[in-house]
Backbone as XML, in Angstrom:
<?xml version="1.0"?>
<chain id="A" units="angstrom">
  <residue number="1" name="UNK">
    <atom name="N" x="-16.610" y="3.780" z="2.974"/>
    <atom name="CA" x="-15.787" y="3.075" z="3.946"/>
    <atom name="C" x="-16.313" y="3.396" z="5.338"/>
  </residue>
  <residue number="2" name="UNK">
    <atom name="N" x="-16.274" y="2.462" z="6.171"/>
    <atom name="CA" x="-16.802" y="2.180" z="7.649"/>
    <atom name="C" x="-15.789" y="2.775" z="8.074"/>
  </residue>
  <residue number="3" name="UNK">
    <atom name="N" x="-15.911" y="3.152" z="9.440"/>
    <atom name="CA" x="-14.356" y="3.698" z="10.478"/>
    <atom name="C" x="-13.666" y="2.799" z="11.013"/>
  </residue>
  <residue number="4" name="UNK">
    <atom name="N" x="-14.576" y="1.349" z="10.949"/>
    <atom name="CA" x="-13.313" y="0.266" z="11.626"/>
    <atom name="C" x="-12.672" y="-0.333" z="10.372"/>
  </residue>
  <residue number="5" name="UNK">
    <atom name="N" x="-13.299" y="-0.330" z="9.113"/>
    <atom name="CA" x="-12.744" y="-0.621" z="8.225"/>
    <atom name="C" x="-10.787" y="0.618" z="8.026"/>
  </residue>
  <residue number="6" name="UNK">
    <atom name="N" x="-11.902" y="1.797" z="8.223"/>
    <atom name="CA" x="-10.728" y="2.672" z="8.256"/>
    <atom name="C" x="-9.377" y="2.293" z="9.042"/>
  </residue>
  <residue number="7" name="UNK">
    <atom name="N" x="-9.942" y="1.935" z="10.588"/>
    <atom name="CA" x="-9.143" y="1.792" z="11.731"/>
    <atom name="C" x="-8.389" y="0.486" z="10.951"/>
  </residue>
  <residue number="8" name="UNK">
    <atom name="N" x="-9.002" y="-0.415" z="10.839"/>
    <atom name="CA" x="-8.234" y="-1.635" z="10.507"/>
    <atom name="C" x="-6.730" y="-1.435" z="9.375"/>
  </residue>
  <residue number="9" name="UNK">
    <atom name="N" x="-7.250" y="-0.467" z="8.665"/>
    <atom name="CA" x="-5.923" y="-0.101" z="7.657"/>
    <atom name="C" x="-4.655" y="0.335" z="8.074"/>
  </residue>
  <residue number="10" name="UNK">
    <atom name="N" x="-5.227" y="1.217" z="9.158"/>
    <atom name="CA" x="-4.410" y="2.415" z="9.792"/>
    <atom name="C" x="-3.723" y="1.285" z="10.826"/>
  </residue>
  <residue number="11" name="UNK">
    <atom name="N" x="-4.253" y="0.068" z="11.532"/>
    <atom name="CA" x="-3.370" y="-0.592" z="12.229"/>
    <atom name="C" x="-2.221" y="-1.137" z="11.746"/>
  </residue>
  <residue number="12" name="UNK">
    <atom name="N" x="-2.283" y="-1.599" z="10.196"/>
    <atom name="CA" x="-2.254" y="-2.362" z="9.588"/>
    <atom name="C" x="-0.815" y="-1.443" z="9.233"/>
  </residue>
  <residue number="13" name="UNK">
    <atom name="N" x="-0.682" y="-0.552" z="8.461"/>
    <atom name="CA" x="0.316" y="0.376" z="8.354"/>
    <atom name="C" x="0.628" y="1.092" z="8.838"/>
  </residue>
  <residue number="14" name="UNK">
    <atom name="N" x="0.672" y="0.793" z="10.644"/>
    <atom name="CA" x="1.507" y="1.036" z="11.608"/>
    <atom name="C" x="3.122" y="0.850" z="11.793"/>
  </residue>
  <residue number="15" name="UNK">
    <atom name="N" x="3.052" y="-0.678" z="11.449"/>
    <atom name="CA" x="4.112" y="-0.747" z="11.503"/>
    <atom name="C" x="5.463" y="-0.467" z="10.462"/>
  </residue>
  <residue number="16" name="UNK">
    <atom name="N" x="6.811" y="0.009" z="10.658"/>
    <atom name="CA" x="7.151" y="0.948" z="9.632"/>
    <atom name="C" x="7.667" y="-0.522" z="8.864"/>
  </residue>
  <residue number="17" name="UNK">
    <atom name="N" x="7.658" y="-1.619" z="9.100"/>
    <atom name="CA" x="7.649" y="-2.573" z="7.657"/>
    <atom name="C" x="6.937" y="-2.850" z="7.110"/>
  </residue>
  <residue number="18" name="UNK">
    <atom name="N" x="5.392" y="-3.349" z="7.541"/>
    <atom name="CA" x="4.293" y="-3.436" z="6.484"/>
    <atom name="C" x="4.244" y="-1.859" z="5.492"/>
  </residue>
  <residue number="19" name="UNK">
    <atom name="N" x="4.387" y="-0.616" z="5.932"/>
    <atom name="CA" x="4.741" y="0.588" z="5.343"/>
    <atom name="C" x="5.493" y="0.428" z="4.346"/>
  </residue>
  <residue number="20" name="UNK">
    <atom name="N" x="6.825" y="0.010" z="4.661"/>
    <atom name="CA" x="7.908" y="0.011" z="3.650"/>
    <atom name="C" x="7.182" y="-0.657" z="2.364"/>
  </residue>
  <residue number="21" name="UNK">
    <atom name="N" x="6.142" y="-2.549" z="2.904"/>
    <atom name="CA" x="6.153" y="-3.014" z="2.395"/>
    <atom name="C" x="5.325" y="-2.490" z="1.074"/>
  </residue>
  <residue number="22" name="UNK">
    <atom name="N" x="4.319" y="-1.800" z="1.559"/>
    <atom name="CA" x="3.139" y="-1.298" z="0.856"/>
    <atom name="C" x="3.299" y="-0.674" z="-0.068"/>
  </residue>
  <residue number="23" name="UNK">
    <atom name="N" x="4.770" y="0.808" z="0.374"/>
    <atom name="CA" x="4.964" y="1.829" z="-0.217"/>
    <atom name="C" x="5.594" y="0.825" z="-1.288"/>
  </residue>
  <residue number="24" name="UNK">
    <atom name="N" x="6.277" y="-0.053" z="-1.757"/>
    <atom name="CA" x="7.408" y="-0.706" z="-2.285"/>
    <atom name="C" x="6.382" y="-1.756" z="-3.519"/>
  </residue>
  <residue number="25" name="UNK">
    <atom name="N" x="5.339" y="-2.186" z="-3.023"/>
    <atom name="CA" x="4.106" y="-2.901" z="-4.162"/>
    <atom name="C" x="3.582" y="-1.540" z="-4.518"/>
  </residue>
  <residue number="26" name="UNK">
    <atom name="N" x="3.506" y="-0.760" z="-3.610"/>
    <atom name="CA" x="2.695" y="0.898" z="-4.712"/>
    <atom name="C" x="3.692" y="1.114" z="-5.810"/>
  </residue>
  <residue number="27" name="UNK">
    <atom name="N" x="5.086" y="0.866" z="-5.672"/>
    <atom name="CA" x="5.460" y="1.813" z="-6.101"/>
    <atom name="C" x="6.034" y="0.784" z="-7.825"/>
  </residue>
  <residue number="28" name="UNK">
    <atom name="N" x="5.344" y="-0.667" z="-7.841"/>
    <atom name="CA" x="5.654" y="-1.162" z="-8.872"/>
    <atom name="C" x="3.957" y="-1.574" z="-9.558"/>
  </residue>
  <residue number="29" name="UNK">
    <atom name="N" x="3.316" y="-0.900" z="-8.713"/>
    <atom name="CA" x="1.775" y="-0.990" z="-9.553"/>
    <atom name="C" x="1.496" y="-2.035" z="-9.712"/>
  </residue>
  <residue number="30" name="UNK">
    <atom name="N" x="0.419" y="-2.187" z="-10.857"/>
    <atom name="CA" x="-0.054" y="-3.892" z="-10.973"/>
    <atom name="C" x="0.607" y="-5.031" z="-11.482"/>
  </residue>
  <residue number="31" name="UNK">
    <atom name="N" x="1.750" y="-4.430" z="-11.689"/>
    <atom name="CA" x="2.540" y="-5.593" z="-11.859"/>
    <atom name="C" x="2.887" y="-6.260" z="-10.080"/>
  </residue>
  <residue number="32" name="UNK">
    <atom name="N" x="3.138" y="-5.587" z="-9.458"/>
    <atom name="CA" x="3.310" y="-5.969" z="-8.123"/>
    <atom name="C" x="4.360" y="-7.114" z="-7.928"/>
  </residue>
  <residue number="33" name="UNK">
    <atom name="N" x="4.822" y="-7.450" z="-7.022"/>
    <atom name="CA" x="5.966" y="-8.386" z="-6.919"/>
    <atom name="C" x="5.506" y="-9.804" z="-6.257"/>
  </residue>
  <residue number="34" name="UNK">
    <atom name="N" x="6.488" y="-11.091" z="-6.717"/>
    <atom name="CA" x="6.909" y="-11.902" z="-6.056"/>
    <atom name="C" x="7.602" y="-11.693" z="-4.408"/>
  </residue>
  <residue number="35" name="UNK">
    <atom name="N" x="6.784" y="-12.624" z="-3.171"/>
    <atom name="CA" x="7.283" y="-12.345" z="-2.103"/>
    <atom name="C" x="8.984" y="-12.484" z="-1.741"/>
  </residue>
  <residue number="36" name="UNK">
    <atom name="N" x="9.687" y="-13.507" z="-2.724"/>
    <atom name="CA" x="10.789" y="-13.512" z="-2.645"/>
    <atom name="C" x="11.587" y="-12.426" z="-2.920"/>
  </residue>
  <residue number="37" name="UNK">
    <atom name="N" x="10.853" y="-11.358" z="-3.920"/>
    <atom name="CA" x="11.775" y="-10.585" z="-4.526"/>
    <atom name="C" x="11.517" y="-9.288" z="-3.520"/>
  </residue>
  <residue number="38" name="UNK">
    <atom name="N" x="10.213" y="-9.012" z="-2.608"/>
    <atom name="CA" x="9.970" y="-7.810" z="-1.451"/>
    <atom name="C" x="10.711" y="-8.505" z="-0.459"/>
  </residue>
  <residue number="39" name="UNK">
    <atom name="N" x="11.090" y="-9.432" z="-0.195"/>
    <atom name="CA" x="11.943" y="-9.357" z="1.133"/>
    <atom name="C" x="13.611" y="-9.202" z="0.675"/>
  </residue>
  <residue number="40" name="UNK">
    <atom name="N" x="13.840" y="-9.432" z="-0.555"/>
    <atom name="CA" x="15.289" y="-9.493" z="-1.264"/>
    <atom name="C" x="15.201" y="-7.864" z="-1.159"/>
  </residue>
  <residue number="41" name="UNK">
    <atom name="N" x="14.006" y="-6.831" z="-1.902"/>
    <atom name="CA" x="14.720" y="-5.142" z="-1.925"/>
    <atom name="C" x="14.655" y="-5.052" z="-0.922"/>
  </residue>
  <residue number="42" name="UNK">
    <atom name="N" x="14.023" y="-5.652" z="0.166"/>
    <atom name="CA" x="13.847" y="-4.619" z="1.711"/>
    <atom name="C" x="14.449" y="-5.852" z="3.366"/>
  </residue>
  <residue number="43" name="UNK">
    <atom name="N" x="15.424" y="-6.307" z="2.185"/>
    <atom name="CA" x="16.418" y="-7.189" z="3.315"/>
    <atom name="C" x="15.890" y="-7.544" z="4.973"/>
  </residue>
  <residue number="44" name="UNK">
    <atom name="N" x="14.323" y="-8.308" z="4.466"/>
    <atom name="CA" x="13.329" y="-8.458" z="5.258"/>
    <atom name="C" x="14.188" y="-10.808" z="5.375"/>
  </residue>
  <residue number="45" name="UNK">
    <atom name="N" x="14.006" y="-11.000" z="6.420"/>
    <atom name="CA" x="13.741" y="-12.320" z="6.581"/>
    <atom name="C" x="12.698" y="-12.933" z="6.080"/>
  </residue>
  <residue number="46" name="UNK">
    <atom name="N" x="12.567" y="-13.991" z="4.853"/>
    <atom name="CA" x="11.234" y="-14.105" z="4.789"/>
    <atom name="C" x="10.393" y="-14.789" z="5.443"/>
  </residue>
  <residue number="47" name="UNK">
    <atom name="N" x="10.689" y="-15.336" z="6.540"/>
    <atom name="CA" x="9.292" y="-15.826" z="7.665"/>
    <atom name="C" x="8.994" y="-14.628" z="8.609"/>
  </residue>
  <residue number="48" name="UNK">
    <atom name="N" x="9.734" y="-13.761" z="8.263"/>
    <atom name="CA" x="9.285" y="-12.337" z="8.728"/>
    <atom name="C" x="8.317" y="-11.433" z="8.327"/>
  </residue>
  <residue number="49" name="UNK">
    <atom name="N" x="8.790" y="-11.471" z="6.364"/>
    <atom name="CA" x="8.300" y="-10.957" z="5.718"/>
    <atom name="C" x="6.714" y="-11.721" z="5.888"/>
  </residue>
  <residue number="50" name="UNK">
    <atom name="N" x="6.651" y="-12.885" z="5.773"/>
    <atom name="CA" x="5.165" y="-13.630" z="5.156"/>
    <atom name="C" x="4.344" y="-13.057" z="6.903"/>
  </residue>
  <residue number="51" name="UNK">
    <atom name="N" x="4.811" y="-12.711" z="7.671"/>
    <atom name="CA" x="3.893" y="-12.024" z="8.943"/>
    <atom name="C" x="3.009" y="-10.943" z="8.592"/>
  </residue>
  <residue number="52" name="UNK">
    <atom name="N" x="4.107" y="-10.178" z="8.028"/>
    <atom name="CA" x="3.946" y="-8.759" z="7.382"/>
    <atom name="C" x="2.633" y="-8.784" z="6.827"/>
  </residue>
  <residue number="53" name="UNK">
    <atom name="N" x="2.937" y="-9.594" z="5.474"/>
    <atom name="CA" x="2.156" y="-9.398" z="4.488"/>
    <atom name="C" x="0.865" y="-10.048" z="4.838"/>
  </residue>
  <residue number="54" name="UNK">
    <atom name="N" x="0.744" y="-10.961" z="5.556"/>
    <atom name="CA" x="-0.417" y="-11.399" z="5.891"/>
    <atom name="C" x="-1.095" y="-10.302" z="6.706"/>
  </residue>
  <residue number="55" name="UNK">
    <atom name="N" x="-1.456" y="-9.625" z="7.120"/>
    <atom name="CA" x="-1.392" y="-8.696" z="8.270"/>
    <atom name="C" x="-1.995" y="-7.534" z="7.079"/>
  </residue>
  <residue number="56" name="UNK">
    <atom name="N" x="-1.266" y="-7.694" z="5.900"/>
    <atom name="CA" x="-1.552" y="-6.168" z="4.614"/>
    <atom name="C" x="-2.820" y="-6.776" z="3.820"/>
  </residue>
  <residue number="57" name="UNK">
    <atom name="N" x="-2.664" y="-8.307" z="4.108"/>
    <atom name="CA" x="-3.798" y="-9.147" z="3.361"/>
    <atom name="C" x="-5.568" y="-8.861" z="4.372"/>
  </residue>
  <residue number="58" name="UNK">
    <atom name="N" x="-5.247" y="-8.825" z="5.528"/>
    <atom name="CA" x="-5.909" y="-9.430" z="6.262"/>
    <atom name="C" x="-6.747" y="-7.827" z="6.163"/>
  </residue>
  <residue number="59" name="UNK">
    <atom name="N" x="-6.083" y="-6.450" z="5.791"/>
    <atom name="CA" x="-6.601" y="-5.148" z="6.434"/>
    <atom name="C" x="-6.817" y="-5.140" z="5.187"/>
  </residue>
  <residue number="60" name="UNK">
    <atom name="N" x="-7.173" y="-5.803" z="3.694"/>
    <atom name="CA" x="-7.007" y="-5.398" z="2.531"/>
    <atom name="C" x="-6.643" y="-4.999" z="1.127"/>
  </residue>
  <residue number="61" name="UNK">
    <atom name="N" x="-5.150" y="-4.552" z="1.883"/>
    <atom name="CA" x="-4.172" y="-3.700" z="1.532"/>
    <atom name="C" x="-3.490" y="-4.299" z="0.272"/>
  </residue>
  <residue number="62" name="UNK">
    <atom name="N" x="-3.822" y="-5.626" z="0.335"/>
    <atom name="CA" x="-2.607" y="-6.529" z="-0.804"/>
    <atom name="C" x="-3.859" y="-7.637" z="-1.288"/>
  </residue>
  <residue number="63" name="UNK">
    <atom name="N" x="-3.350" y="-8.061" z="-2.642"/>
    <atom name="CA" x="-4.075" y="-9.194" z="-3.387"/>
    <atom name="C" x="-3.072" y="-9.984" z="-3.041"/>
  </residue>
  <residue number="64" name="UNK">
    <atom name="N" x="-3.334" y="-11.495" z="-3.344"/>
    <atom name="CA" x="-2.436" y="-12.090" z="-3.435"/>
    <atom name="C" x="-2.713" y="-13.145" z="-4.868"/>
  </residue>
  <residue number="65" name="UNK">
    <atom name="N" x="-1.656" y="-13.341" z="-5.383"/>
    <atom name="CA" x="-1.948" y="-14.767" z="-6.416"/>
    <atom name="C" x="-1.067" y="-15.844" z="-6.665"/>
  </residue>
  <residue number="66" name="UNK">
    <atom name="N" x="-1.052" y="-16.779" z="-6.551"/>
    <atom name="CA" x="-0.913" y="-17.795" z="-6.757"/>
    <atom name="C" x="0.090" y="-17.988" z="-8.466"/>
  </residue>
  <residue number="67" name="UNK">
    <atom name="N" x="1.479" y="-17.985" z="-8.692"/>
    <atom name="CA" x="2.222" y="-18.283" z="-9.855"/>
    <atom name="C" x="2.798" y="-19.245" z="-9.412"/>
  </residue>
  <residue number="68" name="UNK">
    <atom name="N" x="2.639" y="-20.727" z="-9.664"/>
    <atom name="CA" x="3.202" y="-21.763" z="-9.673"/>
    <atom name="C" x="3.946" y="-21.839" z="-8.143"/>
  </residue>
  <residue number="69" name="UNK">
    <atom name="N" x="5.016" y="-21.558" z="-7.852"/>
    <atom name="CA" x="5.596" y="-21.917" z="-6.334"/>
    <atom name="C" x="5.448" y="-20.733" z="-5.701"/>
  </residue>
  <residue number="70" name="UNK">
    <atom name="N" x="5.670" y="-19.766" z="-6.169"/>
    <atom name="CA" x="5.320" y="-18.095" z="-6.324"/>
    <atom name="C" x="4.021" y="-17.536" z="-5.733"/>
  </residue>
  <residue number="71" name="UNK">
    <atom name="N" x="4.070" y="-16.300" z="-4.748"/>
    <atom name="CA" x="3.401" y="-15.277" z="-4.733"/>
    <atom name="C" x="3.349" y="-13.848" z="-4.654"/>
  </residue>
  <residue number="72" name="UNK">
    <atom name="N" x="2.499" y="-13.819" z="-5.845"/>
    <atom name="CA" x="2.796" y="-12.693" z="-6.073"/>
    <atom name="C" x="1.549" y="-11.335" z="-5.650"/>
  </residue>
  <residue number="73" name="UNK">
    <atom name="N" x="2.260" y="-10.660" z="-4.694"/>
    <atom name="CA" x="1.116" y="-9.562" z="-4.009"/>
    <atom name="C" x="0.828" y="-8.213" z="-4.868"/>
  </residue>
  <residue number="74" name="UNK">
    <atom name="N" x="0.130" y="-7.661" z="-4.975"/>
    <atom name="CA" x="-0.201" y="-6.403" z="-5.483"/>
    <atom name="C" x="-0.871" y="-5.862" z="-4.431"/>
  </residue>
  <residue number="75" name="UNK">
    <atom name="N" x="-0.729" y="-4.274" z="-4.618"/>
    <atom name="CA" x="-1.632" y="-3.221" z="-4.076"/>
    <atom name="C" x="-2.927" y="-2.909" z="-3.695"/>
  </residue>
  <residue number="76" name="UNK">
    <atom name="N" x="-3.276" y="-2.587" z="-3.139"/>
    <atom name="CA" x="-5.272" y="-2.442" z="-3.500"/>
    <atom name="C" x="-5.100" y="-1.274" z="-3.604"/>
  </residue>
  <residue number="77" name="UNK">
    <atom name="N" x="-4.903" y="-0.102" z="-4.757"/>
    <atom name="CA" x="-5.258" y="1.080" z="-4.598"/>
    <atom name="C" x="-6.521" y="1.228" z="-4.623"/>
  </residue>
  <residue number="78" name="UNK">
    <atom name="N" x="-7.855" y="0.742" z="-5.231"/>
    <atom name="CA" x="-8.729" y="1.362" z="-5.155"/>
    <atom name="C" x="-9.004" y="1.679" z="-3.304"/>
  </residue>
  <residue number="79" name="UNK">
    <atom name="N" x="-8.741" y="0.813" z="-2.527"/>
    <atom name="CA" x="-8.724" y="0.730" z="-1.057"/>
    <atom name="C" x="-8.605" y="1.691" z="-0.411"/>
  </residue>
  <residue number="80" name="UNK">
    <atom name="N" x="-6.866" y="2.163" z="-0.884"/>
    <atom name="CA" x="-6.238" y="3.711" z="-0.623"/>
    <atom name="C" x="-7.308" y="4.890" z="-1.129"/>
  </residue>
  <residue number="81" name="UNK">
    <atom name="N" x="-7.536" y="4.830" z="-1.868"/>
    <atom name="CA" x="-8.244" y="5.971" z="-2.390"/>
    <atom name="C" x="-9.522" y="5.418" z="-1.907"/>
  </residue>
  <residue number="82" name="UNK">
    <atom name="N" x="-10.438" y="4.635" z="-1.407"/>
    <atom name="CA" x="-11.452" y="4.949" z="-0.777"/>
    <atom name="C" x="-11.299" y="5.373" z="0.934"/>
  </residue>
  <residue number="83" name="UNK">
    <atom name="N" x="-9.970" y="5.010" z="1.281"/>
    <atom name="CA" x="-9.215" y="5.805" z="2.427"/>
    <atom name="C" x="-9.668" y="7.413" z="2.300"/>
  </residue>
  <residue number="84" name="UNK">
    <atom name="N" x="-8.734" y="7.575" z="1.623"/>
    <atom name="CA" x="-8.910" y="9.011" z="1.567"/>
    <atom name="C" x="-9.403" y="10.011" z="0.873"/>
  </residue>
  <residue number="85" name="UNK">
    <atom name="N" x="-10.353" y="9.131" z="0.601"/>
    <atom name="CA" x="-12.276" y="10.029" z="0.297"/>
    <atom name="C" x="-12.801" y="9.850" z="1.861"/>
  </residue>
  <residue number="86" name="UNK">
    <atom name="N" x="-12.686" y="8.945" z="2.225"/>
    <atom name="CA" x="-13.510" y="8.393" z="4.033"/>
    <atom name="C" x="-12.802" y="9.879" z="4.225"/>
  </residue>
  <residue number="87" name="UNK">
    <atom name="N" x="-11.500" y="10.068" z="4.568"/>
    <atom name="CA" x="-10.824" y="10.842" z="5.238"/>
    <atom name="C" x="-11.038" y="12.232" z="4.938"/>
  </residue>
  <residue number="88" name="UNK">
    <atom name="N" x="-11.238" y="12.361" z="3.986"/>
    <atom name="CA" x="-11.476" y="14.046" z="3.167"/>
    <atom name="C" x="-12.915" y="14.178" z="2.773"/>
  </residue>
  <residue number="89" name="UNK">
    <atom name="N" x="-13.633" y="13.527" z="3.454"/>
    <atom name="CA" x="-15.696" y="13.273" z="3.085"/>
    <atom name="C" x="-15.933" y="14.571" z="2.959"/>
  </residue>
  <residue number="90" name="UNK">
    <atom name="N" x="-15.550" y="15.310" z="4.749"/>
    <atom name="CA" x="-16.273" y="16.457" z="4.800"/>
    <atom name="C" x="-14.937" y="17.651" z="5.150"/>
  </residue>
  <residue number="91" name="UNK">
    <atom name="N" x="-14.079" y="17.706" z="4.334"/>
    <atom name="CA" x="-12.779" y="18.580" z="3.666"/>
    <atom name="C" x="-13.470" y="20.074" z="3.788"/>
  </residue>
  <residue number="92" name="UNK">
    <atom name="N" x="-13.233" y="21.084" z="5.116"/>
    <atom name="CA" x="-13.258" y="22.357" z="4.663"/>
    <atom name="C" x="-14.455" y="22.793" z="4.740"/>
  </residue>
  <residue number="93" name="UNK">
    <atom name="N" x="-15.541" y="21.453" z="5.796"/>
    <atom name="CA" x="-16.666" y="21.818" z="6.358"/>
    <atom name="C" x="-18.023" y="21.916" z="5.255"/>
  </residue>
  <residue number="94" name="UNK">
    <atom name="N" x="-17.821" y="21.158" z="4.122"/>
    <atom name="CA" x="-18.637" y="21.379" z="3.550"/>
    <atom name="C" x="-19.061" y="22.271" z="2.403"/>
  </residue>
  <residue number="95" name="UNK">
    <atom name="N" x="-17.958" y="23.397" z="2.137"/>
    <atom name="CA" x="-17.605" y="24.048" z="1.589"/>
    <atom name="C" x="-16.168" y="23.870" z="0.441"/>
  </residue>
  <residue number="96" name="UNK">
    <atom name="N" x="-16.223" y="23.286" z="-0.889"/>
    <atom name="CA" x="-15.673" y="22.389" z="-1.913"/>
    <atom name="C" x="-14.490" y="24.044" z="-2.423"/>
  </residue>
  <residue number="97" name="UNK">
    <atom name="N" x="-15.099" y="24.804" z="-2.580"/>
    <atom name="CA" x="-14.765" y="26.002" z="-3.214"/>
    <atom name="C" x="-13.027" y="26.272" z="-1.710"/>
  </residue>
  <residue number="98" name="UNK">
    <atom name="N" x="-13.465" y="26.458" z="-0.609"/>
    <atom name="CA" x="-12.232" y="26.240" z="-0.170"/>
    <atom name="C" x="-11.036" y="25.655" z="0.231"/>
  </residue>
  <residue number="99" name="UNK">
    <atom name="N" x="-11.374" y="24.261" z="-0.637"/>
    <atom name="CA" x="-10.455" y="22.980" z="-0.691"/>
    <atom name="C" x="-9.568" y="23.544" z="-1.962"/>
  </residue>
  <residue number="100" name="UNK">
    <atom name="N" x="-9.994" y="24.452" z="-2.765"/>
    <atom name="CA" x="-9.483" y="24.177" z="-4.272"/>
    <atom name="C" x="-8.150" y="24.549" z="-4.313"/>
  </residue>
  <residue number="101" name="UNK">
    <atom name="N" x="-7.158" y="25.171" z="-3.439"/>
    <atom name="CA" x="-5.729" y="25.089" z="-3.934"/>
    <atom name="C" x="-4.870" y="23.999" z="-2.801"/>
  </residue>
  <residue number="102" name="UNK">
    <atom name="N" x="-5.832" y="22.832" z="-2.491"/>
    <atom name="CA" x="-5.044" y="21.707" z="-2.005"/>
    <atom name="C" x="-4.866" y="21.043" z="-2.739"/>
  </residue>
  <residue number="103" name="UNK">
    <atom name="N" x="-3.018" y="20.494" z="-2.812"/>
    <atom name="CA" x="-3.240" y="19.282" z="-4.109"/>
    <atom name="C" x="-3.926" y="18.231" z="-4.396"/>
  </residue>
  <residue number="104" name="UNK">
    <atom name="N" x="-3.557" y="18.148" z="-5.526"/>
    <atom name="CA" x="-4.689" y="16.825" z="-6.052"/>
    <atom name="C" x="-4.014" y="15.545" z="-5.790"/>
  </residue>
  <residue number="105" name="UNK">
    <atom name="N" x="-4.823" y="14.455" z="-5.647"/>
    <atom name="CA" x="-3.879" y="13.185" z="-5.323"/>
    <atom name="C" x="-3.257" y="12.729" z="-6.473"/>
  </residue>
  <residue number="106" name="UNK">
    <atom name="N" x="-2.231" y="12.339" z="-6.466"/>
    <atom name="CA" x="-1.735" y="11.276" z="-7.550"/>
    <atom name="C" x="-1.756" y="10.437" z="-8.029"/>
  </residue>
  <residue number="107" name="UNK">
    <atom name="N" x="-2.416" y="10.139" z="-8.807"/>
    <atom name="CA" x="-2.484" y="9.312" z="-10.115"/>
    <atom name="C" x="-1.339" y="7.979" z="-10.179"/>
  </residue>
  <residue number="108" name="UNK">
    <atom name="N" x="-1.769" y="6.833" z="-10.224"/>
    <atom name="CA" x="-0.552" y="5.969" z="-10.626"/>
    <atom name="C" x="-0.469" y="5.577" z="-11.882"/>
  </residue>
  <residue number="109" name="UNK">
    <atom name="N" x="0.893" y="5.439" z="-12.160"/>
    <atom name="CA" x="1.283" y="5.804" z="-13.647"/>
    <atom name="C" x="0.568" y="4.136" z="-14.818"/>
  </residue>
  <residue number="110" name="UNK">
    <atom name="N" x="1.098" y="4.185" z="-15.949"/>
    <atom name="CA" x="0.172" y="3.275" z="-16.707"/>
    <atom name="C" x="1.163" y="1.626" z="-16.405"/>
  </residue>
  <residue number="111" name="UNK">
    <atom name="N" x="2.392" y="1.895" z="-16.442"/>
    <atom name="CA" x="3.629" y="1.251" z="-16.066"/>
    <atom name="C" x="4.218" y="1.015" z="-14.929"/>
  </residue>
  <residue number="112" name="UNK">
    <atom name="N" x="4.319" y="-0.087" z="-14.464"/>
    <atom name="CA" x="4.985" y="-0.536" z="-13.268"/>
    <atom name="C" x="6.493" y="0.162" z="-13.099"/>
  </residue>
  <residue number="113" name="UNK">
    <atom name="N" x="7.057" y="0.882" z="-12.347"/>
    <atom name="CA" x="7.950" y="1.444" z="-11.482"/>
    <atom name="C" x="9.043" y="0.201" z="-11.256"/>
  </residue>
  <residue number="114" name="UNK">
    <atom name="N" x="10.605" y="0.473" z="-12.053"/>
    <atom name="CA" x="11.344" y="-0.060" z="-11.856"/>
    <atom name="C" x="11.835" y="-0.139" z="-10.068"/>
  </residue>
  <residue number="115" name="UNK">
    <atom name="N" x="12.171" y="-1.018" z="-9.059"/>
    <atom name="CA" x="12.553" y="-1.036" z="-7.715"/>
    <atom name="C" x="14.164" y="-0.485" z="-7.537"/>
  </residue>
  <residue number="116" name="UNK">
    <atom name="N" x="13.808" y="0.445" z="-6.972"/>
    <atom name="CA" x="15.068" y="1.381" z="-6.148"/>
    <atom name="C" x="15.981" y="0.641" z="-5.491"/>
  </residue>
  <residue number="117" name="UNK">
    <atom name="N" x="16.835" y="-0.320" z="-6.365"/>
    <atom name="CA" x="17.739" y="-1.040" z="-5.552"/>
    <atom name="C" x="18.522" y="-0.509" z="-4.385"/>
  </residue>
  <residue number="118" name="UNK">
    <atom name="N" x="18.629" y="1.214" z="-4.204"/>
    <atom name="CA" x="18.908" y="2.190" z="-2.781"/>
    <atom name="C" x="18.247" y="1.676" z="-1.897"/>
  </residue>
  <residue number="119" name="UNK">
    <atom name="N" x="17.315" y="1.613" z="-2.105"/>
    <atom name="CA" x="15.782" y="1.881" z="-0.647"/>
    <atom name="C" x="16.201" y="1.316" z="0.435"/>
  </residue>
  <residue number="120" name="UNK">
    <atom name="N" x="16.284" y="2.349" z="1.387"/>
    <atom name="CA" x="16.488" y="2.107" z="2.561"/>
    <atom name="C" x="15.361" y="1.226" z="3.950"/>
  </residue>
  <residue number="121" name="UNK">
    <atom name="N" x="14.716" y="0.181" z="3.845"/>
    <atom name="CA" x="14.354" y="-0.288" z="4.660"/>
    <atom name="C" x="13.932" y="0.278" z="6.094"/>
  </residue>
  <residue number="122" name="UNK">
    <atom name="N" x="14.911" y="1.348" z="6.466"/>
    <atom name="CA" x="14.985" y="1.796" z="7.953"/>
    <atom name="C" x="14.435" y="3.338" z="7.602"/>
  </residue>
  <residue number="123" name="UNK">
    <atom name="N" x="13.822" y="4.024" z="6.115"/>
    <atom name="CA" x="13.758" y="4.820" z="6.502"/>
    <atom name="C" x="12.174" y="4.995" z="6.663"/>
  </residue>
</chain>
């Protein structure tokens, strides 16, 4: 990963709704959602929402596809995780042996993540 590629992400999930939005398709994996149904958990307007997401499209961040009237966005994790390899390249100066009791990243699971009908939007 390039650094404006980097920069471009980091603009991109600036704002704390494209965030929400991101964290909220991470958190249902490749199944990923219909745009009707991310602005319904995160009580987004949807000519609000479709700003958003264009904006997550434009830095990467989201696929989009095409289901009949429907779109439906997913995640780019591989994206994230080439994030933060860019970010952790040279972790501890070069020296691997004193990285070793930082955690390990997490893994996303094999199954899409039922949506937290709680989720707070504002937090």
């Amino acid at each position: 990963m390039h650094r404006d590629n980097a920069a471009t992400v980091f603009e991109s999930l600036a704002s704390g709704i494209r965030l929400d939005v991101f964290r909220l398709l991470v958190r249902q994996g490749p199944a990923g959602m219909v745009a009707g149904d991310v602005a319904g958990a995160l009580d987004i307007a949807p000519n609000k929402l479709s700003f958003h997401l264009k904006s997550l499209l434009h830095a990467g961040l989201v696929t989009v596809e095409q289901e009949g009237r429907f779109q439906r966005y997913r995640p780019n994790i591989a994206l994230v995780a080439d994030l933060v390899a860019y970010l952790t390249a040279e972790c501890c100066g070069g020296r691997p042996e004193a990285c070793a009791d930082l955690p390990a990243t997490p893994c996303c699971p094999e199954t899409a993540v039922e949506v937290d009908e709680s989720h707070d939007a504002n937090t």
